[in-house]
C-alpha positions in Angstrom: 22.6 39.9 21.2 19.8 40.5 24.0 18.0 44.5 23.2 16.1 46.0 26.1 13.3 48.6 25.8 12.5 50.9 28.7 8.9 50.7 30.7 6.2 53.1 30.6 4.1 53.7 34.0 0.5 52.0 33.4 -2.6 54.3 32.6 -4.1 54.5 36.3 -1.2 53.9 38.0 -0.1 54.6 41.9 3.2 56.9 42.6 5.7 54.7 44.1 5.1 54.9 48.2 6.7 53.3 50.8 3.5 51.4 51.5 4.2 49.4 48.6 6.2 46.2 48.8 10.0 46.7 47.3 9.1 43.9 44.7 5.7 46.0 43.4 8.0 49.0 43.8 10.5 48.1 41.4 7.3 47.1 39.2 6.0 50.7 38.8 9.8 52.5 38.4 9.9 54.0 35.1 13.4 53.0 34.7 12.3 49.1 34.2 14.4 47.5 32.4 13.2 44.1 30.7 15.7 41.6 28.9 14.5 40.4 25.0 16.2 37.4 24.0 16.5 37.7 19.9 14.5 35.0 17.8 16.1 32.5 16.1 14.1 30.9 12.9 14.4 27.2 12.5 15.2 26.0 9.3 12.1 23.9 7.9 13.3 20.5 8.2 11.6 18.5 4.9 10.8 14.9 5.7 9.8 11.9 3.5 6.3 11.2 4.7 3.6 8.9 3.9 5.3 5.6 4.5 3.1 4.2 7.5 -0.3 2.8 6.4 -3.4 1.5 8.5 -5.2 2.7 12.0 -5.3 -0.2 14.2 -2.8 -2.5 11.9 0.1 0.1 11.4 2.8 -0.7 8.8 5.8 1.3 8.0 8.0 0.2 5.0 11.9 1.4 4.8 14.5 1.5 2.4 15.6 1.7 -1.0 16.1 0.1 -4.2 20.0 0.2 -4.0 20.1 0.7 -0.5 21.8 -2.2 2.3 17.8 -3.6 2.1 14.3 -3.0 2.4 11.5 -4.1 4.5 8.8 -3.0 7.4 7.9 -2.6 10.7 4.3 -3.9 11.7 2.7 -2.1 15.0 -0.4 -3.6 16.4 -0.4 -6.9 15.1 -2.2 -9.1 18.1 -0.2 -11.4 20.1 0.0 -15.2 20.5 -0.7 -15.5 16.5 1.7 -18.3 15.4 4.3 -16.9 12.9 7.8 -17.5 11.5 9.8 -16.0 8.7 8.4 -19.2 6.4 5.2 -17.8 6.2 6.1 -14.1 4.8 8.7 -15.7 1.9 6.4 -17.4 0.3 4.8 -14.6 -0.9 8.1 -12.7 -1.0 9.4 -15.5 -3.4 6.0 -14.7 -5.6 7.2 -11.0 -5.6 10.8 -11.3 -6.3 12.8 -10.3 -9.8 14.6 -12.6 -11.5 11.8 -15.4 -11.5 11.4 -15.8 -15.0 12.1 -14.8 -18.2 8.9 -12.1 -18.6 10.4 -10.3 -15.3 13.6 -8.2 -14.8 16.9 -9.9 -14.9 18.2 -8.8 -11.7 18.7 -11.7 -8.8 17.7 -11.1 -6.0 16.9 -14.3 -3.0 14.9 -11.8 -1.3 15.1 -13.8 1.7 13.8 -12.2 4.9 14.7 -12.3 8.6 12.2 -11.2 11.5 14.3 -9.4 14.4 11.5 -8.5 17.1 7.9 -9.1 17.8 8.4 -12.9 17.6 8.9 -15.3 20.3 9.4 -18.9 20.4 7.3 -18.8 17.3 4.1 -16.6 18.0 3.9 -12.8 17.5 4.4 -10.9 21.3 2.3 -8.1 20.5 5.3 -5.4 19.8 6.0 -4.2 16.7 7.2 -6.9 14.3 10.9 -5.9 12.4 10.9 -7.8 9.5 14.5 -6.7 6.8 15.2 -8.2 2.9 19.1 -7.2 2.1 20.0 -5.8 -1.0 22.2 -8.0 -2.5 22.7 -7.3 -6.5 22.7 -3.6 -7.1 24.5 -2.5 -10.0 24.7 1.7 -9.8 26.2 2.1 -12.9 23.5 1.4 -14.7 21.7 4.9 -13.7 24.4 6.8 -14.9 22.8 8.7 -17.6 19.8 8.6 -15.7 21.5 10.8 -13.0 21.1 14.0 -14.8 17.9 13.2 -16.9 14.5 12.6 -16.1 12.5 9.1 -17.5 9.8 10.0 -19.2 6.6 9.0 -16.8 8.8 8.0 -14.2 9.1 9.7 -10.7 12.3 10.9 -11.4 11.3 14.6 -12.3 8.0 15.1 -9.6 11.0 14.2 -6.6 13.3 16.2 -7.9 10.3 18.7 -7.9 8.9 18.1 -4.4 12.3 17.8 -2.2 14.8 18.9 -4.6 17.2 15.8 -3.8 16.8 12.4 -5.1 18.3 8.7 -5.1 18.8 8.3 -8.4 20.6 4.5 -8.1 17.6 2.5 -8.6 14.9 5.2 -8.4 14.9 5.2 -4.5 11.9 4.8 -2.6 9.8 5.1 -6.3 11.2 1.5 -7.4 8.8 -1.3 -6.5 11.5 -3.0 -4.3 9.9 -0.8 -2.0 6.9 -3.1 -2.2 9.2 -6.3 -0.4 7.8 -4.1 3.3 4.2 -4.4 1.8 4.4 -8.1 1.0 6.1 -9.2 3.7 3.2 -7.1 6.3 0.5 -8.8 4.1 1.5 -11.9 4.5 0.6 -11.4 8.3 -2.5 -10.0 7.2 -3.4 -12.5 5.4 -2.7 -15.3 8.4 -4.9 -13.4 11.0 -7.4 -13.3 8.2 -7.4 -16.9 7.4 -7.0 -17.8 11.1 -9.6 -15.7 12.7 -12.5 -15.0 10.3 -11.5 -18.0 7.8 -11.4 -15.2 4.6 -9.4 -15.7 1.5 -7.3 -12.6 -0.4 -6.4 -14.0 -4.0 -5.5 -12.2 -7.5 -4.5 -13.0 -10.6 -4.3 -11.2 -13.8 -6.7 -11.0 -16.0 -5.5 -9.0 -18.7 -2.2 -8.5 -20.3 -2.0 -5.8 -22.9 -4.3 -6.3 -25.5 -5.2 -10.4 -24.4 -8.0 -10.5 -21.7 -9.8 -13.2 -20.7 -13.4 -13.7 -20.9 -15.5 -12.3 -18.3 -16.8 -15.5 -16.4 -14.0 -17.4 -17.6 -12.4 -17.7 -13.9 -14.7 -19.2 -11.3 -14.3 -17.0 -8.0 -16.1 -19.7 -5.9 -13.6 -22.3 -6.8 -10.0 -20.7 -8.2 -7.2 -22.0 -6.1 -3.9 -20.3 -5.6 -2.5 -23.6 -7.7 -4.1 -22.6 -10.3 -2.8 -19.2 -10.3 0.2 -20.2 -10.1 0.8 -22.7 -12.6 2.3 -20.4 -14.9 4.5 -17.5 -15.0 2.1 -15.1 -15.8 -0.3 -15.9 -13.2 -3.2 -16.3 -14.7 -5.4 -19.3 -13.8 -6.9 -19.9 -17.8 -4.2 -22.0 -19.7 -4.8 -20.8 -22.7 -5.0 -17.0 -22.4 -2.0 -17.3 -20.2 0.2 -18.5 -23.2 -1.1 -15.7 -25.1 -0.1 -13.4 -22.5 3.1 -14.7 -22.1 3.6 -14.2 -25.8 3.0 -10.9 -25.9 5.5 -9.8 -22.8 7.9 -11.9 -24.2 7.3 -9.8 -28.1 7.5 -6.3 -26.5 10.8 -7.4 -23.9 12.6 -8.7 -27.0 12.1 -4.9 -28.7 13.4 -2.9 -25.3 9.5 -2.1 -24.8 6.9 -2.6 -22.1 3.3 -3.0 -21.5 1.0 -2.7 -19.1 -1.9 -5.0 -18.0 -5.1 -5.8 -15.0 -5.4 -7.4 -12.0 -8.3 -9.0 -10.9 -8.4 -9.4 -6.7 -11.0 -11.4 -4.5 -12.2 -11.5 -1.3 -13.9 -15.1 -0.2 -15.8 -15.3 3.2 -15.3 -11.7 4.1 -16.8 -10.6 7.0 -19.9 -8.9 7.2 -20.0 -5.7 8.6 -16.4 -4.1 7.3 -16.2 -0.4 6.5 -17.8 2.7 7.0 -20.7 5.0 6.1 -19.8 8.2 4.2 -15.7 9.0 3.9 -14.4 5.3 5.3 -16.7 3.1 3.0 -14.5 -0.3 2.4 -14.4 0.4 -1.0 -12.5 3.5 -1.0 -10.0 2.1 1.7 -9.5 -0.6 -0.6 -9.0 2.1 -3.4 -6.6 4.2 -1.6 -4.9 1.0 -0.6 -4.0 -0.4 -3.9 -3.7 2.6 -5.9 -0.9 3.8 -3.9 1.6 0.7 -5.5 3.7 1.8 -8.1 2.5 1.6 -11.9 -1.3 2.0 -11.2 -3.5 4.1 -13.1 -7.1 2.7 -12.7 -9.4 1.3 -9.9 -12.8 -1.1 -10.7 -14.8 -2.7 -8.4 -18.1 -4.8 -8.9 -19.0 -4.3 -11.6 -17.3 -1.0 -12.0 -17.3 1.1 -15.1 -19.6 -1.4 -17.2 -22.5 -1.0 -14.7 -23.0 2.2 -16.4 -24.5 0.3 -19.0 -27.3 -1.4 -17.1 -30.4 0.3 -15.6 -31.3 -0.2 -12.2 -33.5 -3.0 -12.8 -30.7 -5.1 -14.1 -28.1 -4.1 -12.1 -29.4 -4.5 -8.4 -28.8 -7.2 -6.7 -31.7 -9.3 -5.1 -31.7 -10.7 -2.0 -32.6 -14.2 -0.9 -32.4 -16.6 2.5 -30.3 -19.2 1.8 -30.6 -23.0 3.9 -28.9 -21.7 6.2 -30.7 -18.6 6.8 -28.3 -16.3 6.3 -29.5 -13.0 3.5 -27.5 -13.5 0.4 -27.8 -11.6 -2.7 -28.9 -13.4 -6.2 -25.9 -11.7 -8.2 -22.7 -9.7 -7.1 -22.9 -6.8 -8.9 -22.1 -4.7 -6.2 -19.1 -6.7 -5.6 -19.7 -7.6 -2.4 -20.0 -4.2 -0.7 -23.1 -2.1 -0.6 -23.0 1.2 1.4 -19.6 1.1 1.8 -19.8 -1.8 4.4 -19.2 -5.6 3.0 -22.4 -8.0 3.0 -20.5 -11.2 2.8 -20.6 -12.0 -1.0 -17.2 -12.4 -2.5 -15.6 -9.0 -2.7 -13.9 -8.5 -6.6 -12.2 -5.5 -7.7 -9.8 -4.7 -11.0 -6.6 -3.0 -10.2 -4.7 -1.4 -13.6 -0.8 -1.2 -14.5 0.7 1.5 -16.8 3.6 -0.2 -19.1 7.0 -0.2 -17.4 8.5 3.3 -18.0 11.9 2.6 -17.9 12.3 1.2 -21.1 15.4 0.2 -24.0 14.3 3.1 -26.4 15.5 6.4 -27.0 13.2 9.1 -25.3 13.0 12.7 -25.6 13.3 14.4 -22.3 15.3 17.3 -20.2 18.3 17.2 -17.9 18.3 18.9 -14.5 19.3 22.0 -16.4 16.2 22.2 -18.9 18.3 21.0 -21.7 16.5 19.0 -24.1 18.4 15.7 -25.1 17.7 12.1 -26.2 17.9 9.4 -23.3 18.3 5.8 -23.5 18.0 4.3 -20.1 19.9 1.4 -19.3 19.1 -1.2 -16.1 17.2 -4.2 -15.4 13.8 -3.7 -15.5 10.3 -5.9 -15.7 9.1 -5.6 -19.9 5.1 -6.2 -17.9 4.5 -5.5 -13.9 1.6 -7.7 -13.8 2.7 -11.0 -12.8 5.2 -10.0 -9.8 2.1 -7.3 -9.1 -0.1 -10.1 -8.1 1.4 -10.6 -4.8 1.4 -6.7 -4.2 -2.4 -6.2 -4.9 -3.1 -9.2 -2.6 -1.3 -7.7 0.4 -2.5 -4.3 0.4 -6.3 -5.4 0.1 -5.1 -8.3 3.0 -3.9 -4.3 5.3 -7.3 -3.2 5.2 -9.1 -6.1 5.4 -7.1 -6.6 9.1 -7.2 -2.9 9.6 -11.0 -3.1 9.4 -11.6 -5.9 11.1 -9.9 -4.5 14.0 -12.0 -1.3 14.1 -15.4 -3.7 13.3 -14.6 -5.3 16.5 -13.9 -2.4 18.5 -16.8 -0.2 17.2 -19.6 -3.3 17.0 -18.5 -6.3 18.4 -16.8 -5.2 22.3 -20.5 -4.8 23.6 -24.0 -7.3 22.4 -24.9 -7.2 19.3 -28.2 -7.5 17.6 -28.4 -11.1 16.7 -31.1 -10.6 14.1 -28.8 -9.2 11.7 -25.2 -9.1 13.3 -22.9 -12.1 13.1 -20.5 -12.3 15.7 -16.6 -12.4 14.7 -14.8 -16.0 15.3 -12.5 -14.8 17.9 -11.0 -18.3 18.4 -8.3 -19.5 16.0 -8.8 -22.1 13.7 -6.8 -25.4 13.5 -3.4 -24.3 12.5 
C-alpha cells in the first residue's frame, strides 16, 4: 500500500505569485502531495559457487554424483585446434571406477560426447560442451547416510554452509565431479603439446607407508607407458607390487588409505607466472589442492629443503651448447620467483585415506544425536591411482591459462631477445 507525507515550503522560499510558471507553482504549494511506493526485501538467493576455474582458459564443471551426468563447459579455448571426443576419453578411461580391483566397484563407461565448439573436427572458438551420463547409480546405498554425517566427509560442512544437501552419492563433493576436470585437461594438455611442445605427467610415488626412492624415477626419460603398466600407476615395478599389496590388505578389511602424487612438467615454457600474489607456484597450488581428498602441497624440493643451507640448496646456473641458461640442479623445481625458467617443473600432491569406509564410526545425525554409522556404497579402498589423471589436468588448466596471459602480457609486442624466447605459435605436426 503506497503512504504519502505532506511537503514543507523550502527555508528561503518565494510566496506562490502568478509570475511563477503553474508547474513551479504547484512545486512551492504546501499541500504537495508525493507518492512512496513501500519496499519490498528480496529474499537472499544462495547459490553454489566456485565451479568455474581459469582467466583466459575458463572451465565450468556441472553435475552430480547420482545426477543424469556430469561434465564441463570450456570458454576460451582458441580455434582451429584439431580435437574430437577420442582425445578427452583417454584420459577419461584413466579416471574412471571400476578399472580394477584396488578402485571402487561401481561401472561406469564414462564415455563422453562433445555437443558444441567443434566443427568438422577442430575447435570453433565458442565454448566447448563436453557431457559423461550417469549410468550405474544405486541411491539406496546412502540410506543411512541421509540422516548422518561421515566422519571427514563433506557431508556435515554442506549441510552447514547451505543447509540442503545431495546426499545420493555426496553431490558435487564425490570425485565424479572430477570427469568436467579431466575431460578440460585433456584439451589443455593438446594445446600444450601442440603449441609449446610441453609434457604434463604423474604418477604416484607413494602409497601408504611404501614410497619409492627419491631418484628412483627418471623425470628426463619416464614415459606415460611406463606409468601405466600397472594398476597403481607407478612407473617402478617393484614398489608398485608393494603398493598394490597394501590397497588390496586395507580394501579386504572395509578400510582405506591414503597416498602421494608426484606431477611433472617437461619443456615448460619460460616466462609463466607472476611476481608477488600470481607466482606459478601458487596457481599450481590452488589448482590441485582444490580436488577432493587433498591435504598437502610440495614443490621442488619442498619441505626437505628446510634441511639444506643456502649453499647447498641454490641452484647454479650454466650455458648449455646451445646457449640457452640452464641451472646445475632443480631444486627449485623449475620455478624461481614465481615465474618458470624452463627446467622440468616437479611438485608432490597428497591424498587423505578414503573417508567413506566399511567400519562402524561414531558420529551425529541431523538432530545432534550421537549414534554408530556404518556406511554402505561403492567406494575407492586408495584415491591415488584414478587421482593421477586428476593431478595431471588441473596442473595442464594453468599451464594453458598462463600461457595465454604470457602471450598477452609479453609476447603481443617485441621482446628482448637476450633473454626472452619467443612462444612457438605454429602447431606442430599433428
Amino acid at each position: 500500500m503506497a503512504s504519502s507525507i505532506t511537503s514543507k515550503p523550502f527555508l528561503g522560499a518565494t510566496k506562490p505569485n502568478s509570475s511563477l510558471s503553474p508547474d513551479l507553482q504547484r512545486l512551492s504549494f504546501s499541500s504537495l502531495r508525493i507518492s512512496i511506493k513501500p519496499r519490498t526485501h528480496k529474499k537472499l538467493q544462495i547459490q553454489a559457487a566456485g565451479s568455474t576455474f581459469g582467466n583466459y582458459f575458463r572451465v565450468t564443471t556441472f553435475g552430480e554424483s547420482h545426477g543424469g551426468g556430469v561434465g564441463c563447459i570450456v570458454d576460451g579455448c582458441p580455434p582451429r585446434i584439431p580435437l574430437s571426443e577420442a582425445d578427452l576419453q583417454g584420459d577419461l578411461d584413466r579416471r574412471r571406477p571400476g578399472q580394477s580391483r584396488i578402485t571402487t566397484p561401481r561401472k561406469e563407461t564414462d564415455t563422453c560426447r562433445i555437443y558444441s565448439g567443434v566443427s568438422e573436427g577442430v575447435t570453433t572458438g565458442t565454448p566447448i560442451h563436453v557431457l559423461v551420463p550417469n549410468t550405474d547409480q544405486r541411491g539406496h546405498d546412502y540410506k543411512e547416510m541421509s540422516i548422518a554425517y561421515r566422519p571427514s566427509h563433506a557431508d556435515a560442512t554442506y549441510d552447514m554452509k547451505y543447509g540442503v544437501r545431495a546426499v545420493q552419492g555426496g553431490g558435487r563433493s564425490s570425485a565424479r565431479e572430477t570427469i568436467g576436470r579431466v575431460a578440460s585437461g585433456a584439451i589443455a594438455k593438446k594445446i600444450l603439446k601442440l603449441f609449446s611442445g610441453t609434457e604434463v605427467l604423474a604418477y604416484v610415488s607413494q602409497v601408504h607407508q611404501v614410497v619409492l626412492p627419491d631418484g628412483s624415477v627418471d623425470h628426463d626419460t619416464v614415459t606415460l607407458d611406463q606409468i601405466e603398466s600397472n594398476i597403481v600407476r607407478c612407473p617402478n615395478p617393484d614398489y608398485a607390487e608393494k603398493m598394490i599389496a597394501a590397497i588390496d590388505a586395507v580394501r579386504t578389511r572395509g578400510n582405506s588409505i591414503g597416498g602421494v602424487v608426484t606431477c611433472i612438467v617437461r619443456n615448460a615454457p619460460r616466462g609463466l607466472g607472476s611476481p608477488v600474489f600470481g607466482k606459478l607456484e601458487a596457481e599450481l597450488a590452488k589448482a590441485v589442492m582444490s580436488l577432493p581428498a587433498t591435504k598437502g602441497f610440495e614443490f621442488g624440493s619442498g619441505f626437505a629443503g628446510t634441511f639444506l643451507t643456502g649453499s647447498e640448496h641454490n641452484d647454479e646456473f650454466y650455458t648449455d651448447e646451445h646457449g640457452r641458461i640452464r641451472t646445475r640442479t632443480n631444486r627449485s623445481g623449475g620455478i624461481q620467483g614465481g615465474i618458470s625458467n624452463g627446467e622440468i617443473i616437479n611438485m608432490r600432491v597428497a591424498f587423505k585415506p578414503t573417508a567413506t569406509i566399511g567400519k562402524k564410526q561414531h558420529t551425529v545425525t541431523r538432530e545432534k544425536e550421537e549414534i554408530e554409522l556404518l556406511a554402505r556404497g561403492r567406494h575407492d579402498p586408495c584415491v591415488v591411482p584414478r587421482a593421477v589423471p586428476m593431478v595431471e589436468a588441473m596442473v595442464a588448466l594453468v599451464l594453458v591459462d598462463q600461457l595465454m596471459a604470457q602471450y598477452a602480457q609479453c609476447n603481443l609486442f617485441p621482446i628482448n631477445s637476450e633473454l626472452q624466447e619467443p612462444l612457438n605459435l605454429e602447431p606442430a605436426n599433428l
